[in-house]
C-alpha positions in Angstrom: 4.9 19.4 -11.7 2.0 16.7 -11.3 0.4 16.3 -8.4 -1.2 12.8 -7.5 -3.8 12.2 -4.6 -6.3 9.7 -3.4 -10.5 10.2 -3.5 -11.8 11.1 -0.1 -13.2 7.7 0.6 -9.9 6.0 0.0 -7.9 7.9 1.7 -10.0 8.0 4.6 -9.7 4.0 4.4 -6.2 3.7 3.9 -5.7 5.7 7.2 -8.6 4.5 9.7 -9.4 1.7 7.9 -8.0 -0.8 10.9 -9.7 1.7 13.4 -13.0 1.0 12.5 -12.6 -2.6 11.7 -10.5 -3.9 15.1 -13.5 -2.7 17.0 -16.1 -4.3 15.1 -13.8 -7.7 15.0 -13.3 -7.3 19.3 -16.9 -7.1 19.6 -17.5 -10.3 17.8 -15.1 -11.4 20.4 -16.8 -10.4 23.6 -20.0 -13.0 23.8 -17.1 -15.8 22.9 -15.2 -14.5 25.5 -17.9 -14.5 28.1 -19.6 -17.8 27.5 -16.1 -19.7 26.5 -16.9 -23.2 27.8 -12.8 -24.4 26.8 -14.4 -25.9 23.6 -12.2 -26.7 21.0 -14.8 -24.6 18.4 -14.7 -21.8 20.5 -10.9 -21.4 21.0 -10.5 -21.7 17.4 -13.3 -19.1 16.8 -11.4 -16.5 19.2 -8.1 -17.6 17.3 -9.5 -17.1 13.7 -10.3 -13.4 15.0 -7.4 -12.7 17.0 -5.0 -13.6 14.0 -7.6 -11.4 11.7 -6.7 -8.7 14.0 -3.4 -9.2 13.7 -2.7 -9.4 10.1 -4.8 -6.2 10.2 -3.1 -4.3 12.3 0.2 -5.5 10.7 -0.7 -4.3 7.3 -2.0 -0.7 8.1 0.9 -0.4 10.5 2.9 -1.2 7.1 1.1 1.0 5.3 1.3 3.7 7.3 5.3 3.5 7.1 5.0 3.4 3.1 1.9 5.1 2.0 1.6 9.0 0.8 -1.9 10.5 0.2 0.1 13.2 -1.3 2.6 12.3 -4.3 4.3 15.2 -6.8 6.3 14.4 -9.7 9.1 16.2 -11.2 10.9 16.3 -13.9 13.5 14.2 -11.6 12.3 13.5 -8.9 9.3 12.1 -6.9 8.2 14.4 -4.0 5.7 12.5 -1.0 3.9 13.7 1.7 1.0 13.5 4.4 2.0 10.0 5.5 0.3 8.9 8.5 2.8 11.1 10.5 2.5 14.6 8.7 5.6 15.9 9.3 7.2 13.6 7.2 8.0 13.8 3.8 10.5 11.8 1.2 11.9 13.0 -1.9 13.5 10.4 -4.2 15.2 11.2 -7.2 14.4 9.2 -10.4 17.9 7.7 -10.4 18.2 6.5 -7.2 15.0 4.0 -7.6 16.4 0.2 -7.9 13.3 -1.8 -7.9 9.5 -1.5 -8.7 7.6 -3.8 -7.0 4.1 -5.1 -6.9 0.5 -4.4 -8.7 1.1 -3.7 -12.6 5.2 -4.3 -12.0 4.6 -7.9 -11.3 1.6 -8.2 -13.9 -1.4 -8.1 -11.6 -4.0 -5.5 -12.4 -4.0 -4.5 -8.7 -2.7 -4.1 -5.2 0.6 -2.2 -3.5 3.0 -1.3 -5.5 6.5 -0.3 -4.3 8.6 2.1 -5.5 12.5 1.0 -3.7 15.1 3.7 -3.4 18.6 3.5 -2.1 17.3 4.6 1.6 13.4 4.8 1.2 10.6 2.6 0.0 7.2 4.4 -0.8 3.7 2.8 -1.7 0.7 3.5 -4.0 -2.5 1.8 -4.8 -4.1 2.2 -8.1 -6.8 4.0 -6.9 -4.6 6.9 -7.1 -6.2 9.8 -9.0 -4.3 9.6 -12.6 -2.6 6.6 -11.9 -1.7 5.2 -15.5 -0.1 9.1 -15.6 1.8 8.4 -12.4 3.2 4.7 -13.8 3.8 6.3 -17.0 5.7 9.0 -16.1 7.6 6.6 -13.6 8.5 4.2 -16.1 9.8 6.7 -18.7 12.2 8.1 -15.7 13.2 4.4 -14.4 17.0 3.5 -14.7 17.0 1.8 -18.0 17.7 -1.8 -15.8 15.0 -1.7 -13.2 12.7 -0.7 -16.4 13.9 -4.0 -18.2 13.0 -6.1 -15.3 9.4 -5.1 -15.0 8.7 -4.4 -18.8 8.1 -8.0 -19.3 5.4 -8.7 -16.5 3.9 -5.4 -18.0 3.2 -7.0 -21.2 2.5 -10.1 -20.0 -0.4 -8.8 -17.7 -1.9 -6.3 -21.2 -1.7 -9.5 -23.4 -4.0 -11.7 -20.5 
């Protein structure tokens, strides 16, 4: 059994990343909010940061659905833990996975990618510790379909 796991930095990011920075992005917000004057420059000013506290929000509250620190594989099975909420925990068996998504499966070098079950989706970054182990390892268990749909963005992202 292999056990995959973020650094301390990144997982301290990927779980109170949007806590520190809604704070910072509402305090911009305060002296616009006092002075506002109903100028068309400051309404879009307190727009631009209210929809970049949105989008914020909405991705870690994504992420915190999706994203393990903790990931185990098996010789069948991938085994992830200490989401956001601890108590949770998803097992999903190498032949129930129908779709890789994202990052290196849709040849980009980085960002999410998803792993999509029958019931459950989970999420990694490639900041991963051992990450080219963990996509290894996934790709060699795959379904032999889901592994033909994603082999070709593979090798078009290592010939770039």
């Amino acid at each position: 059994m292999y056990s995959f796991t973020y650094k301390l930095f990144y997982r301290f990011i990927y779980r109170y990343g949007n806590l520190l920075l809604t704070p910072i992005l509402l305090l911009y917000m305060i002296p616009a909010i006092v002075t506002f004057n109903y100028e068309v420059g400051q309404s879009l000013y307190l727009f631009v940061i209210s929809a970049i506290i949105f989008y914020v929000n909405k991705l870690y509250y994504r992420l915190y659905k999706i994203l393990p620190l903790q990931i185990e594989i098996d010789e069948d099975k991938i085994i992830c833990s200490q989401f956001f909420r601890r108590d949770k925990k998803i097992i999903l068996h190498f032949s129930e996975i129908v779709k890789l998504d994202g990052g290196i499966f849709y040849g980009k070098s980085k960002g999410l990618m998803k792993i999509e079950g029958g019931k459950s989706t989970i999420g990694f970054f490639h900041h991963l510790t051992n990450a080219n182990i963990f996509i290894t390892a996934l790709l060699q268990n795959v379904p032999l379909e889901v592994y033909q749909k994603v082999e070709t963005k593979i090798k078009s992202r290592v010939e770039v």
